[in-house]
N, C-alpha and C positions, 0 to 999 in steps of 0.2 A: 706447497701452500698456495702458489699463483692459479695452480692449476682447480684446485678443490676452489678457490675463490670467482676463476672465469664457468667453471661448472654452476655452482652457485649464482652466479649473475644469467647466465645463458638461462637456468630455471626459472630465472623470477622473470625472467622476459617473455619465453614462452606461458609462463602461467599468467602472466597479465593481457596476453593477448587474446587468451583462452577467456579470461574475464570479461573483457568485452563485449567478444565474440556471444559468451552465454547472454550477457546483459543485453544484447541487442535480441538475441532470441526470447527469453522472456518477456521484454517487453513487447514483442510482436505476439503474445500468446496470452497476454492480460488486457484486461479495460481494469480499472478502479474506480473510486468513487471515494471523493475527497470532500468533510465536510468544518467548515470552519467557522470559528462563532464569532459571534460579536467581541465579546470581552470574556474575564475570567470568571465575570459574575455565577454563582450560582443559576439564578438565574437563563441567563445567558448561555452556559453548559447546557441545561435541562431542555432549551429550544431547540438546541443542536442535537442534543439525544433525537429531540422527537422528530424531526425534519430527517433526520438518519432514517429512524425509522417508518417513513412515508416514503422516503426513495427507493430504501429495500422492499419495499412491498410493493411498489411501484415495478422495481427490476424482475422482481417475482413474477411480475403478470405478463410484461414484453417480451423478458430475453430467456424466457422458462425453454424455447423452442430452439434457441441459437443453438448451431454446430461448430463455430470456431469462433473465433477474439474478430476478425473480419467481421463477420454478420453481427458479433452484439452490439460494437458500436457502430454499426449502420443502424441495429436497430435502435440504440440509445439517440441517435440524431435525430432520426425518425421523429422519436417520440420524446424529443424534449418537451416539449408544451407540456406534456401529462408529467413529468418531472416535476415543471416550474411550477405546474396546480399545486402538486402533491404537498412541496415544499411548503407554497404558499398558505398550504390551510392546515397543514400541519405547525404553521408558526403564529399563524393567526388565531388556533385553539388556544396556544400556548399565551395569547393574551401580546404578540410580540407585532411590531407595527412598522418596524425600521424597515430599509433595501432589503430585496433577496439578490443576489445572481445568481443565476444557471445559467452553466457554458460549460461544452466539450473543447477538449483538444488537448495539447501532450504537457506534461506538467511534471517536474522533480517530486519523488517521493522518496523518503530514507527508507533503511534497510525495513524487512517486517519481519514476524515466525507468524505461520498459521499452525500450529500443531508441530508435526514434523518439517513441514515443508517451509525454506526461508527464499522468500523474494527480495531480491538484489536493491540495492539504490540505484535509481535511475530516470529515466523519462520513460512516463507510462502514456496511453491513450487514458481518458479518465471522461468522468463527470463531474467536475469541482462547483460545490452552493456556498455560496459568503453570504454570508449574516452581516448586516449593515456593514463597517469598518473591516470585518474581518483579524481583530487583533487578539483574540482569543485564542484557547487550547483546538487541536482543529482533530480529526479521527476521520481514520483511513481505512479502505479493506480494498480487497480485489471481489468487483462485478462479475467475470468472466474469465477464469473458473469461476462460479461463485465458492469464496471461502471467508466471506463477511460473514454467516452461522453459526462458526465456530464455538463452544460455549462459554463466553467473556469471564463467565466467573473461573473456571477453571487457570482461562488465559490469565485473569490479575493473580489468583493461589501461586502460579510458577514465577511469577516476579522477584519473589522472596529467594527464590531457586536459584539461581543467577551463576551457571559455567560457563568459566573463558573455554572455549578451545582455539586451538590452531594448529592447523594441519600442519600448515608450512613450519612453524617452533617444532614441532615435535620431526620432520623429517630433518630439519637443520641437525638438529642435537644430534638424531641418528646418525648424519655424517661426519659431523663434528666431535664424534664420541657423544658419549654423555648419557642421561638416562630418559628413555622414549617415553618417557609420560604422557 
């Protein structure tokens, strides 16, 4: 039993180094783009929609050319200014007149899925725009790869979907007897 116990710990040790290890990889292999709204207001959402959607289009035009997560956010640095336009009159259509911010730099993101593929929790390089206070629902993707595209309707249908897995539960129980579900 001591022995199955320090095997068990030895695993979860190695596997959480491995975690890191990945998490510091990913995040050297993404930029994001973090957008956060003023409040919960209706409203408020609908500015944040639209200011999303002037930066994507915005990333569309600069980082179309990038070869790695290095060069896009050299280019996103670059080309803040056309960012802060972008936002800027994308919220100003919206009839909205409070702060904007735009600024790079590394920032906590929680877990994501983009389809098959799940990005970790962690510090990413990013582009973060706040909406006056910023106390609002706030929406995230990854810049570079871009997989902000994705198609949202699809992505809200699987919500309902919702499987737990866990690799580690199910190899525990294999050790431990039990049934590998």
């Amino acid at each position: 039993m001591i022995r199955r116990l320090f095997c068990v710990f030895l695993t979860l040790v190695v596997f959480c180094g491995t975690a890191s290890a990945n998490q510091e990889e990913y995040s050297q292999n993404f930029v994001r783009l973090h957008v956060v709204a003023q409040d919960d207001s209706k409203e408020a959402q609908a500015v944040k929609l639209a200011v999303r959607d002037a930066c994507l289009a915005c990333a569309r035009e600069w980082m179309a050319d990038c070869r790695d997560a290095e060069e896009a956010y050299e280019t996103l640095q670059q080309n803040l200014e056309a960012f802060r336009e972008a936002a800027s009159q994308a919220a100003q259509d919206m009839h909205y007149s409070g702060e904007i911010t735009v600024e790079t730099g590394v920032f906590d993101f929680p877990d994501r899925i983009y389809g098959e593929l799940r990005v970790p929790a962690g510090e990413y390089r990013a582009l973060r725009i706040t909406l006056g206070s910023g106390q609002g629902h706030n929406w995230w993707c990854v810049l570079y790869p871009t997989l902000c595209g994705l198609d949202e309707a699809e992505y809200a249908a699987a919500q309902g979907e919702v499987t737990f897995y866990s690799a580690i539960g199910r190899w525990l129980k294999r050790l431990f007897g039990g049934n590998a579900a």
